[in-house]
N, C-alpha and C positions, 0 to 999 in steps of 0.2 A: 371666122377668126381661129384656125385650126389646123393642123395638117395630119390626118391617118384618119382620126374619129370626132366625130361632131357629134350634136345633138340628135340628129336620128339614128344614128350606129345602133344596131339590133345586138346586141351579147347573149351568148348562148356561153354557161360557165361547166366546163368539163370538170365532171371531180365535182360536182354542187353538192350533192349529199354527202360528201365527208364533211368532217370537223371546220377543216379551213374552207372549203370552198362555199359550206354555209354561214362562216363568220363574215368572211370577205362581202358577199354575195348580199350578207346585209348590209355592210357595209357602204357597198357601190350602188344598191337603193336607195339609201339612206340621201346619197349628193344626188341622185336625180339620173343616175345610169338607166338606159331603157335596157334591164335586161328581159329576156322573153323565155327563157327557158333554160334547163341544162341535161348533159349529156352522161348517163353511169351504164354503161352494158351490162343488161340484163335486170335493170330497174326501167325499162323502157312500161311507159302507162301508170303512171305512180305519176303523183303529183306530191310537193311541198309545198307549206306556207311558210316566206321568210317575209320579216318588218309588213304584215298583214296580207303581201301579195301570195297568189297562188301560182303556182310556176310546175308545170309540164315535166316531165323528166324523157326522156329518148334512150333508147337503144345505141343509135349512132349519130355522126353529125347529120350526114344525108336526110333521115327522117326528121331533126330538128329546122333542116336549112326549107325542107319542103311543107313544116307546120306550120312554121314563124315568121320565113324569110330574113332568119338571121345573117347576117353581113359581117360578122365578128364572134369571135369564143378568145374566152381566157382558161387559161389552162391551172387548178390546182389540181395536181394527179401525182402520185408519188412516183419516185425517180423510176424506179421499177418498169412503170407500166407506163410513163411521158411518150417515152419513145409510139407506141400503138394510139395512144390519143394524137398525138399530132400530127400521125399520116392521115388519121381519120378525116380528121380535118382538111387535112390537104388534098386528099383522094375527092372530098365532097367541093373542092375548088371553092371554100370560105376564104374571102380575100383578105382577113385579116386572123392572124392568132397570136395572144399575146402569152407567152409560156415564162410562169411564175415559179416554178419549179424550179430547187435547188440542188445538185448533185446527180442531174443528171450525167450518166458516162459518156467522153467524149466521142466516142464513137457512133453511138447512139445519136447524138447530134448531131456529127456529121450524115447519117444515112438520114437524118429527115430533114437538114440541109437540104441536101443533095436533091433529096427528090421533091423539095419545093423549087430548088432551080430548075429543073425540068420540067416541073406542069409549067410554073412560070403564071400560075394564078395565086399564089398565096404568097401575102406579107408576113415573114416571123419577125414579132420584139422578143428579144431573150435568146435563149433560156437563163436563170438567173437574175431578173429583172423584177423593181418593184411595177412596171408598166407604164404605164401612159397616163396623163389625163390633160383635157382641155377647159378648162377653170370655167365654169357656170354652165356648161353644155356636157360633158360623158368625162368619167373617171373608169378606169378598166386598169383593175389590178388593187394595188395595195398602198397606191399613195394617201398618207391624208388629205383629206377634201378640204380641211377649212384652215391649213396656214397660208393660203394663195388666195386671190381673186381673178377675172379675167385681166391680161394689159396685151402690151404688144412687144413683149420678151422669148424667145426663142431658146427651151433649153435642150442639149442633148447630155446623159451624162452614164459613164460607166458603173457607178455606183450611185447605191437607193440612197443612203442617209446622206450623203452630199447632193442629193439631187434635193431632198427637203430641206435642209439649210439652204440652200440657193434660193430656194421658192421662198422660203419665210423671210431670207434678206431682203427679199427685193420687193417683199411683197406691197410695195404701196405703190411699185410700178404695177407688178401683177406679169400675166403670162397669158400668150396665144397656145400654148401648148410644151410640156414637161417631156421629155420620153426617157424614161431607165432602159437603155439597152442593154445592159447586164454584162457581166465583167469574168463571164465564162472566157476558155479559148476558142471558140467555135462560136458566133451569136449570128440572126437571123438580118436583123437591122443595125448597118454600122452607123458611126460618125457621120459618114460622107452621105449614108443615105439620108439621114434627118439634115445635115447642112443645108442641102439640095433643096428640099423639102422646104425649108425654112425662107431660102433664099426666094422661092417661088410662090411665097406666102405673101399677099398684097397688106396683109393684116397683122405680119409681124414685123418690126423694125430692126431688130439688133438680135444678136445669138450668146448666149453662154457655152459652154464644150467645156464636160468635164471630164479628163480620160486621168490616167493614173500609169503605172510603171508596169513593163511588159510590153512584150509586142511591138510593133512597129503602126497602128491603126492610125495615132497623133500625129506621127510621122506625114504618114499618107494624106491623112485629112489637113496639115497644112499645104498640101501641096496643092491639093484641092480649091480650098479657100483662097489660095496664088492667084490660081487659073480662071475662079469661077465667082464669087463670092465679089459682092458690091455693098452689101451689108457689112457695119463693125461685129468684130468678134471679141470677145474675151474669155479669157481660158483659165482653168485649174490642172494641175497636173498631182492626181494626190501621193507620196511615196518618196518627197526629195530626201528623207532618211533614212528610207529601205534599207536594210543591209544585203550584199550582192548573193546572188545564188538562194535565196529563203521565200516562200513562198508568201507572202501577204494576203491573207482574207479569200480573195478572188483569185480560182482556177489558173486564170491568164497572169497574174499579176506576179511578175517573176523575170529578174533581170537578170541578164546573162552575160559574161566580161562587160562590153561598152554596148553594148544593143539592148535598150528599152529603158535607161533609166529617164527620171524626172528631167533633170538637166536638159539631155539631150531633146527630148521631149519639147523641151520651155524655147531653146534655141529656134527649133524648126517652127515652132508656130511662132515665134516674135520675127523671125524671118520671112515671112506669110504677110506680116501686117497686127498681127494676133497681142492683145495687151495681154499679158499672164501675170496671172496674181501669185505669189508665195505661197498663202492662206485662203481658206474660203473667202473671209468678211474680207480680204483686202481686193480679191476677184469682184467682188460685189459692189464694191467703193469703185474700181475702173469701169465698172458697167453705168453705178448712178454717176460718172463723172460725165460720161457721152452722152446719158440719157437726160442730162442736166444743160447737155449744151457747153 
């Protein structure tokens, strides 16, 4: 009842011995994450204890992927040095990384794009993303564990703190799976990747999509949802008061003359088929209205 990570997902957390990657890293113990180890160059043969467990520390992914048989890493690394973690990752052909990291340079994120499209073995969520989780089996990243339970709700959303008010609204439905894809201009996993995802999920029923002002991603993914999607959707678009030209929050989030506002946004996915709410709680209300029958 998942789509990226389940219950067996191996996590291997880059950046574990800083500040945050050992907060988190408790954190993601704490709900039941199987993580198995982390990655700092040049602390490779060191071990820590976080919330009782004793956990491995590696040179690179490769030695962590050939100790552990890790199948996943999440990234807290500073912006600085993301860019050299995440090829790491990708050169060791780990199928998943989920990059928590804020303020990475865009460029930088395009050249470890680029070169995860080319191996064409590694899933990026992010960069900028609170991450993933699947409510009673694996959390990876920085969502909180206990405003949700497991149901059969499908969310994908540009932004962390509307992705946990979605969770906690709905939570008496619950969730097959949360994903923050992050609201950079360059991210790893879009909209239409988790739609996709969801749509082919036997164990989720209906989808949330929360995107926001910027870009043209909303656009695309209703076209998607047109074409491909049998599942109801319902949508947030966060920004309908943006002022034009001014940067909101989020890297991406940035409307330019008539290209990327909320509006236009709310059009295309109601043209899709797509319920869009105003508001969070009123998004939430058209979800328990379907899920109500």
């Amino acid at each position: 009842m998942a789509i990226f990570i389940n219950k067996d997902t191996k996590v291997i957390v880059q950046g574990m011995t800083g500040s945050e990657g050992t907060k988190h890293t408790g954190r993601m113990l704490k709900y039941g994450t199987n993580i198995v180890g982390g990655v700092t160059p040049g602390k490779g043969g060191q071990s820590v204890e976080i919330e009782g467990k004793v956990l491995p520390v590696f040179n690179s992914v490769a030695e962590a992927i050939a100790a552990t048989g890790a199948n996943a890493s999440v990234v807290f690394v500073p912006p600085k040095f993301a860019k050299g973690a995440v090829m790491d990752a990708i050169d060791a052909a780990l199928p998943l990384v989920v990059v928590i990291t804020e303020g990475i340079p865009v460029h930088d994120t395009a050249v470890f794009y680029a070169h995860a499209v080319a191996k064409g073995t590694t899933r990026i969520v992010g960069p900028n993303c609170p991450g993933l989780i699947s409510p009673g089996l694996s959390n990876i990243g920085i969502i909180p564990g206990d405003i949700t339970g497991p149901g059969r709700i499908g969310l994908v959303s540009k932004s962390g703190t509307l992705t946990y008010q979605m969770m906690y609204e709905l939570r008496d439905f619950g969730f097959s799976t949360a994903v923050g894809i992050g609201g950079d201009p360059i991210i790893g996993t879009t909209h239409i990747d988790c739609l996709k995802a969801f749509q082919d999920d036997p164990d989720t029923d209906a989808i949330v999509m929360i995107g926001e002002i910027g870009g043209d991603a909303e656009e695309r993914a209703a076209a998607f949802i047109a074409s491909y999607l049998t599942k109801p959707v319902v949508g947030y678009v966060a920004g309908f008061t943006a002022p034009e030209g001014k940067t909101m929050g989020h890297a991406g989030a940035i409307v330019s003359g008539s290209s990327g506002t909320a509006e236009a946004k709310k059009v295309a996915l109601e043209a899709a088929g797509v319920k869009v709410g105003k508001t969070p709680s009123e998004t939430a209300a058209l979800m328990r209205a379907i899920l109500n029958g």
